[in-house]
C-alpha positions in Angstrom: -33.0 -75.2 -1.1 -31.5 -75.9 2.7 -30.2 -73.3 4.3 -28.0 -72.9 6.5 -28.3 -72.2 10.1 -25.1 -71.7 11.4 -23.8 -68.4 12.6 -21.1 -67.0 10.7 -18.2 -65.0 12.1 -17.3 -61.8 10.4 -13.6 -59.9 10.9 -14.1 -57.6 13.3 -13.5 -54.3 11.0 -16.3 -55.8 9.2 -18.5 -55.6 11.9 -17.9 -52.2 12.9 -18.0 -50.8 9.4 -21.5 -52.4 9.5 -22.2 -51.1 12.7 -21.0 -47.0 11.7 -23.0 -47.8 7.9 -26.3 -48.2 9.9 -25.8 -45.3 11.9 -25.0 -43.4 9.1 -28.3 -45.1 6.8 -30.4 -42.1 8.1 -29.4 -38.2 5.8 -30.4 -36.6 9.1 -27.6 -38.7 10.9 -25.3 -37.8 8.4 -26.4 -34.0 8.3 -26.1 -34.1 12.4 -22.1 -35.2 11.7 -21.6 -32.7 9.2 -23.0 -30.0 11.5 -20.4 -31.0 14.6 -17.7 -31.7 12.5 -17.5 -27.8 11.8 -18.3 -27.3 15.5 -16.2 -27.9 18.5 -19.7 -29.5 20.3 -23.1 -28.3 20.4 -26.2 -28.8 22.4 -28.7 -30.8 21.9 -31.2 -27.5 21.5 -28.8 -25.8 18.8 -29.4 -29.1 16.9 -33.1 -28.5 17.1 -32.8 -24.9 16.0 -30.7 -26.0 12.8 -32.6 -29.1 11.7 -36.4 -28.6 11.1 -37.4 -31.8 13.5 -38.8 -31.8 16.8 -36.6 -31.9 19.8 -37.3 -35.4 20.4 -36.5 -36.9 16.8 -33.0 -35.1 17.2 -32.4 -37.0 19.9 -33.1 -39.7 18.9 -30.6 -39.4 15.7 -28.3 -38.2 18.9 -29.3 -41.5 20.7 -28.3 -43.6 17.5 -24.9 -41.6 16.4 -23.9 -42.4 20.5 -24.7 -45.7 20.4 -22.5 -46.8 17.9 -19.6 -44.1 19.3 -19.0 -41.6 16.2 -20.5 -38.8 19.0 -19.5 -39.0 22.9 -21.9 -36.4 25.4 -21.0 -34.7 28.3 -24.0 -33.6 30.7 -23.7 -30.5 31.5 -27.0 -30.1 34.0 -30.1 -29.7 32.2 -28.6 -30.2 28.8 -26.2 -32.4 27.0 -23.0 -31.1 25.5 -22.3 -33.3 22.2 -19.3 -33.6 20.0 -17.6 -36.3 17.8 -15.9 -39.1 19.0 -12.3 -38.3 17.5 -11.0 -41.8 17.7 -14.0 -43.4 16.5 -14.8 -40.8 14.1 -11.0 -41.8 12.7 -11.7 -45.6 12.7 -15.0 -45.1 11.0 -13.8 -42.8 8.2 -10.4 -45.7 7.8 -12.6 -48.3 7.5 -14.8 -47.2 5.0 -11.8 -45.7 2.7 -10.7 -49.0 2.8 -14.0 -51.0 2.0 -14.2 -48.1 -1.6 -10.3 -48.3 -2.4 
């Protein structure tokens, strides 16, 4: 069977509901929202005293949620101060309500 090579072009909300699935493919990821959804913003070492994970595997979860923009952080000299992304947080939770409805 040939396959194809071209590169195919996906709608845009496509995309980024890809892009917020991937972040959220990890249950640490999601745990990490759930946790500063009921907080205003946290540090980076309150994370580590609620999740059971070295300090360096939280930030990397941290590292991922950022990249994608469902978390923004604000350094605050030696540690970072995170919180959701409330626009993006609202665009990621639209888009997937529309991808189940």
């Amino acid at each position: 069977m040939k396959r194809n090579l071209e590169h195919i072009e996906y709608k845009k909300d496509t995309e980024a509901l890809a892009k917020f699935a991937k972040a959220l493919g990890h249950p640490t990821r999601i745990a990490i929202l759930k946790h500063l959804e009921k907080q205003s913003c946290c540090f980076t070492g309150d994370l580590v005293e609620v999740f059971p994970l070295a300090q360096s595997t939280v930030s990397q979860h941290l590292k991922e949620l950022k990249n994608v923009g469902l978390i923004q952080g604000e350094l605050k000299p030696p540690k970072i101060k995170y919180c959701i992304n409330q626009e993006n947080w609202t665009i990621a939770k639209s888009l997937f309500q529309d991808f189940f409805s």
